[in-house]
C-alpha positions as CSV (number, residue, x, y, z in Angstrom):
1,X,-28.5,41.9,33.5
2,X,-29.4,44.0,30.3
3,X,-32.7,44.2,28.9
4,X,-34.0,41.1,31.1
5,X,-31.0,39.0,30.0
6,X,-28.4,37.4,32.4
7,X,-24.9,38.4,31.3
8,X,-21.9,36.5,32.2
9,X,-20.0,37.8,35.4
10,X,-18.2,41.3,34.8
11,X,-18.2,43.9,32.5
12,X,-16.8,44.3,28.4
13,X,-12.9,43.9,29.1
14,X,-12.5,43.3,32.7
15,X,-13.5,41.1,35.3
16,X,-15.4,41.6,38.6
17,X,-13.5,43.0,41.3
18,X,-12.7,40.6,44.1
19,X,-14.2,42.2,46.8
20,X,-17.9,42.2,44.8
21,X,-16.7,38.7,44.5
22,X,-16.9,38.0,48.0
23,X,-19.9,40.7,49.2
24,X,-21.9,39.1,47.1
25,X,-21.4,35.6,48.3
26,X,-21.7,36.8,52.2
27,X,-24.8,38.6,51.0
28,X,-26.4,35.3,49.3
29,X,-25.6,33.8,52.3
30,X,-26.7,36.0,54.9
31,X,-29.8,35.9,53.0
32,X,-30.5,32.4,53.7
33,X,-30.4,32.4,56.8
34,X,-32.0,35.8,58.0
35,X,-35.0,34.5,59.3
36,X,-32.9,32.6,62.0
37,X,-30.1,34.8,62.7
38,X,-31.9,38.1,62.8
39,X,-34.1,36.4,65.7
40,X,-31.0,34.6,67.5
41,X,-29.4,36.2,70.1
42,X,-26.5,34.6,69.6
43,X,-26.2,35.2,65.8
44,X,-27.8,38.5,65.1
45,X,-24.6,40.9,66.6
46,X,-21.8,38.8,63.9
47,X,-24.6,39.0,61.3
48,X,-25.3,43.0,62.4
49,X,-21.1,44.0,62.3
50,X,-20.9,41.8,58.7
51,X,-24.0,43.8,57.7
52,X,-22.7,47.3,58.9
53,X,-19.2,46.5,57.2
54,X,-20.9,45.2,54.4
55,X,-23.1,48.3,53.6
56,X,-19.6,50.8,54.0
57,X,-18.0,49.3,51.6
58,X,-20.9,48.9,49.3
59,X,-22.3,52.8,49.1
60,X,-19.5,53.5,47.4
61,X,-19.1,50.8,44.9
62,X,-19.3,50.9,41.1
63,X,-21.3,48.2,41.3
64,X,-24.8,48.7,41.2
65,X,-25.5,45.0,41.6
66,X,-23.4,45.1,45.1
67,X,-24.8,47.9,46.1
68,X,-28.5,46.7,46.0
69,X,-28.2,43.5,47.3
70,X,-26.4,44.5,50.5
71,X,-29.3,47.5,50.8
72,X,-31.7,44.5,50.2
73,X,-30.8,41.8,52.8
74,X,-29.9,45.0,55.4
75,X,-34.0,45.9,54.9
76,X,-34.4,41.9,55.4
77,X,-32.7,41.7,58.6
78,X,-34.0,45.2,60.1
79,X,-37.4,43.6,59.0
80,X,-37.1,40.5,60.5
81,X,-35.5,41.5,63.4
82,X,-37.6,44.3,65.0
83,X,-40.4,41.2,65.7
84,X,-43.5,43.2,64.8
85,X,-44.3,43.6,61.8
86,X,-45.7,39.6,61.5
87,X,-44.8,36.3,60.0
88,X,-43.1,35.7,56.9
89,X,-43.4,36.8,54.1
90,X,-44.9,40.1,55.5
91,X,-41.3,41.5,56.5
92,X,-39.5,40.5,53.4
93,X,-42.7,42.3,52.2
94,X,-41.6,45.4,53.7
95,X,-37.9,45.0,52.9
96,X,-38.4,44.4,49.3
97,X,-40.7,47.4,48.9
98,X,-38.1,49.6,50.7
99,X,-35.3,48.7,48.6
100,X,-36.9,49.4,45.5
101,X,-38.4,52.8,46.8
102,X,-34.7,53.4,47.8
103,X,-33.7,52.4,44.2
104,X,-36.3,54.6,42.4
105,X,-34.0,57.5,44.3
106,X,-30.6,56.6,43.1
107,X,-28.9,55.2,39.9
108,X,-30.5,51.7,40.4
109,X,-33.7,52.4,39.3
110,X,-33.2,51.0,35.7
111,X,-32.1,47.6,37.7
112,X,-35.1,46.9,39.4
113,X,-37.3,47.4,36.5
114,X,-35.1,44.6,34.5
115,X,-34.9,42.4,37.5
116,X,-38.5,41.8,37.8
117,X,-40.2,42.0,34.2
118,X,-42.3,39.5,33.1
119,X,-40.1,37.9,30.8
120,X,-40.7,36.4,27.1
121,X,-42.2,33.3,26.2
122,X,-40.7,30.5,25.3
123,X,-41.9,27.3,23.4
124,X,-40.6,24.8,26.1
125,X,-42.2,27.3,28.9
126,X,-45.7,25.5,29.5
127,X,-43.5,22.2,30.2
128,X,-41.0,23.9,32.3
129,X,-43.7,25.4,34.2
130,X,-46.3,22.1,34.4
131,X,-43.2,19.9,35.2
132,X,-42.2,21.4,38.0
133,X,-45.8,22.0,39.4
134,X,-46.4,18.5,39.5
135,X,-43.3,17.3,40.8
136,X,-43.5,19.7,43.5
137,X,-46.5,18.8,44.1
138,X,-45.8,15.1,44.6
139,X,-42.6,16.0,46.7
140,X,-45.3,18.3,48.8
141,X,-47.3,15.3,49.5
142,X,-44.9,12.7,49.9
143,X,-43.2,15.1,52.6
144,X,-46.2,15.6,54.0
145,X,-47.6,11.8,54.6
146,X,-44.8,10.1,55.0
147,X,-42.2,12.6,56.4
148,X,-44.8,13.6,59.0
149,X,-44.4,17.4,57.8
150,X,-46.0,20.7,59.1
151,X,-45.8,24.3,59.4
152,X,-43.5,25.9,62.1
153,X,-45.8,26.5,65.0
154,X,-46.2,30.3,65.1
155,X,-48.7,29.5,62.0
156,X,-50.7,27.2,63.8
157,X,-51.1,29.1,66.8
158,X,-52.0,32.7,64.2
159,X,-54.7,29.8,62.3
160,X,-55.9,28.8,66.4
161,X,-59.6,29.8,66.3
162,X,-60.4,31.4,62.8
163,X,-63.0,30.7,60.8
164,X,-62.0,28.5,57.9
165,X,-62.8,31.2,55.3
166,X,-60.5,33.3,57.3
167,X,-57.3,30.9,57.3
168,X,-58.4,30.2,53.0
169,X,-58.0,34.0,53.0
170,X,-55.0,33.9,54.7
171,X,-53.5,31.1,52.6
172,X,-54.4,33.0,49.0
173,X,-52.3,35.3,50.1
174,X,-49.6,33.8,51.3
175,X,-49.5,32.0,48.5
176,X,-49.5,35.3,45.9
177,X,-47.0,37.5,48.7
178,X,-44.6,34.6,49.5
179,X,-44.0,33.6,45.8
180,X,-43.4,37.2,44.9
181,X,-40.8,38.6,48.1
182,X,-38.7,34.9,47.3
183,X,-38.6,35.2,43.5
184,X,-37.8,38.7,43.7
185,X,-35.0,38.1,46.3
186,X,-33.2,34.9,45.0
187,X,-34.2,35.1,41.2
188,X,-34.6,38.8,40.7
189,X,-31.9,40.7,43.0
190,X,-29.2,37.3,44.5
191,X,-29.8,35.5,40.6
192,X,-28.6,38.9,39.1
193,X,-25.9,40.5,41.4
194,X,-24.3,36.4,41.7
195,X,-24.3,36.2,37.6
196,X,-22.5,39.6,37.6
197,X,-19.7,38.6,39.7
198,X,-19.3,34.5,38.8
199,X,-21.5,33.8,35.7
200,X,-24.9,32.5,35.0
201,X,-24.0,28.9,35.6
202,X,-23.0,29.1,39.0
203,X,-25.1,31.3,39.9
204,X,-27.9,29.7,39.3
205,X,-26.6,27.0,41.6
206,X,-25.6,29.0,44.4
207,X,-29.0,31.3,44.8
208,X,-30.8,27.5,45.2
209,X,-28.2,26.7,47.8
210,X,-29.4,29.8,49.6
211,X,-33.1,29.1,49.1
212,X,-32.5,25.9,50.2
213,X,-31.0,27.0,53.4
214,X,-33.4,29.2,54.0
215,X,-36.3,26.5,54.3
216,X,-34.4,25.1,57.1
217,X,-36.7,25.8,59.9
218,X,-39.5,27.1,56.9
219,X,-42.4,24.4,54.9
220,X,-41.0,22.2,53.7
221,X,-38.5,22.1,56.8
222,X,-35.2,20.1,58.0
223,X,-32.7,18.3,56.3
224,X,-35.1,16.9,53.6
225,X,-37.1,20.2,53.0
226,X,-33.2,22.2,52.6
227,X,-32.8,19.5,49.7
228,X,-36.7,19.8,48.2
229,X,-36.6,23.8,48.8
230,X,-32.4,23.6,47.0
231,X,-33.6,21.7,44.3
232,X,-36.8,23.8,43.7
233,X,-34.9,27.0,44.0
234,X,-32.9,25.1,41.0
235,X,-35.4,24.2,38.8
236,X,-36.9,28.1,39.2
237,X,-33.5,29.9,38.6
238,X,-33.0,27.6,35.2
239,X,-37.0,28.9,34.4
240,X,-35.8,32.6,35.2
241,X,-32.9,32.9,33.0
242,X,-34.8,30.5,30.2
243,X,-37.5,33.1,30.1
244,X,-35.7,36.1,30.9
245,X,-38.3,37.3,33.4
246,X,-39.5,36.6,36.8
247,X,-43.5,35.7,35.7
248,X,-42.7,32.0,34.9
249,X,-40.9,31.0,38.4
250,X,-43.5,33.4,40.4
251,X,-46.7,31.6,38.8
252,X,-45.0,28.1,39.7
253,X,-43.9,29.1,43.0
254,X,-47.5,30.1,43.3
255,X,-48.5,26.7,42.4
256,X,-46.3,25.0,45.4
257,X,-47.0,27.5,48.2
258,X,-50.9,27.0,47.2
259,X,-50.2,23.4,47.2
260,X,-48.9,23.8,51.0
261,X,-51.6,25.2,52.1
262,X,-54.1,23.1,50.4
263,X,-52.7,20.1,52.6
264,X,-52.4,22.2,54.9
265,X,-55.8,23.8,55.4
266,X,-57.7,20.5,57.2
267,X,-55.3,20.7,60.2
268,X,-55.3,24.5,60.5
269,X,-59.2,24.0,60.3
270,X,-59.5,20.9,62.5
């Protein structure tokens, strides 16, 4: 990326090595499914040895987009892992603030600052934003009625017992924090570091693959909620290289998490 923009994969006059090739695509991966195998016994050692190999090969690298997306989704697993520090999206929180404090320390800073700009505006952005809103929206409910859908049960049990205003507190902010760590993971720093390497096309494609993935055992979850969540993370990656910034798909991402916990809120409160 340059200026905001998403370039096509590799530099003026040569391609992408094909290593970067492949560390990216294990990182896009291993990003999808950190919040299971960094709390599985029996996936987090593979997922620690790929990480550890991973990050050797990337310090030195001459690409700046390898290089902070394996830093990124090592902080996610460390994060994660150490069970502490709360429920998601508190310890991709963490994680993203650590990478770009890292950043700010290296050569990388300039990256950051173009990965997560606003973005320009666009006369087709109010209906690429409002579409997807209420589509989601629908989808939301439908999944929710007739799909019997919930949240994973470590939120019920932190929602056991509070005060109502408490768990609408709680939602805001989830709402506000969980739009923000995912768009600045898979449309900011995976969106980015994949377009580098294959193109804007299929990278677009493959960082909604990820996010799909990652709502496996997330809201919405399962089979149906890795289709919703894929085809959502589609939608937002078209809206992030559209508007060349990261406000449109974080103010609609608001819009869907807020819509979760909306139908949410009378079973947390009952």
């Amino acid at each position: 990326m340059h200026g905001g923009t998403v370039q096509t994969a590799g530099s003026a006059g040569s391609g992408p090595r094909p290593w970067h090739v492949v560390a990216v695509l294990l990182v896009t991966g291993l990003a999808a499914v950190v919040p299971t195998a960094a709390t599985s016994s029996a996936a987090l050692p593979a997922s620690v040895v790929l990480l550890v190999v991973l990050s050797a090969l990337a310090v030195p690298s001459s690409s700046g987009a390898v290089r902070q997306s394996v830093l990124l989704v090592d902080l996610l697993f460390v994060a994660v892992a150490v069970g502490f520090l709360g429920l998601w999206p508190v310890p991709a929180a963490i994680a993203v603030g650590l990478a770009w404090w890292f950043s700010g320390r290296g050569v990388d800073e300039h990256r950051w600052s173009s990965w997560c700009r606003r973005g320009r505006w666009t006369r087709d952005l109010p209906w690429l934003v409002a579409g997807p809103v209420v589509v989601s929206a629908g989808a939301l409910l439908v999944w929710q009625r007739l799909l019997d859908g919930t949240l994973p049960r470590e939120y019920v049990d932190a929602a056991a017992e509070r005060p109502w205003w408490v768990i609408a507190l709680a939602g805001v902010a989830f709402s506000l924090l969980n739009a923000a760590v995912e768009e600045v993971v898979f449309r900011g720093v995976l969106l980015s570091a994949l377009t580098d390497v294959l193109g804007v096309g299929v990278a677009v494609v493959l960082q909604a693959l990820a996010f799909g993935v990652l709502h496996l055992h997330g809201v919405p979850s399962g089979p149906v909620g890795v289709v919703m969540a894929g085809a959502w993370g589609l939608l937002l990656g078209v809206m992030r290289v559209r508007s060349r910034g990261l406000l449109a798909p974080y103010v609609t991402h608001i819009a869907a998490d807020a819509t979760i916990v909306l139908l949410m809120l009378p079973v947390l409160t009952a």
